[in-house]
C-alpha positions in Angstrom: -2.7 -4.9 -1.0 1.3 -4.1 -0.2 2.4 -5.9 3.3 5.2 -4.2 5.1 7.7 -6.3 7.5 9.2 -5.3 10.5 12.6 -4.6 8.1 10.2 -3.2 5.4 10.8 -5.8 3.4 7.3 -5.6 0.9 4.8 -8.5 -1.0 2.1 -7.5 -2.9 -0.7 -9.8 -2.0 -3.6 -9.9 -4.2 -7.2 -9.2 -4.0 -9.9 -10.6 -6.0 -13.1 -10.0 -4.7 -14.5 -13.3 -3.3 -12.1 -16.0 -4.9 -9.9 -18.1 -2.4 -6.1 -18.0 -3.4 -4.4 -21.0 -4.7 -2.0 -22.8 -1.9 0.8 -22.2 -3.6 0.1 -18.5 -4.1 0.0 -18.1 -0.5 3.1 -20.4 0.5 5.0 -17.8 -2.2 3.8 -14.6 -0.4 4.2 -15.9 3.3 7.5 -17.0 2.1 8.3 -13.5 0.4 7.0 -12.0 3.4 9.7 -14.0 5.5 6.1 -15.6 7.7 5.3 -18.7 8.5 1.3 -19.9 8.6 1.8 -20.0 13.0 3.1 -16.3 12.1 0.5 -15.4 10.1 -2.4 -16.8 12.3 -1.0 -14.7 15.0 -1.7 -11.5 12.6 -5.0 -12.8 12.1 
């Protein structure tokens, strides 16, 4: 999956099925993505 940012800055976030990401996977792509986890709750 490609996430766009309000400046179209782009992360590929990756899907594999039903395995849970790694913490420090997702604290790279919310940092790529310029979110923060309160951000990224909100999206939710």
């Amino acid at each position: 999956m490609i996430y766009k940012n309000a400046v179209g800055r782009r992360v590929t976030i990756p899907f594999h099925g039903s395995r849970v990401l790694h913490p420090k996977v997702v604290k790279s792509i919310l940092r790529d993505a310029d979110l923060t986890p309160e951000s990224l709750n909100k999206l939710l």
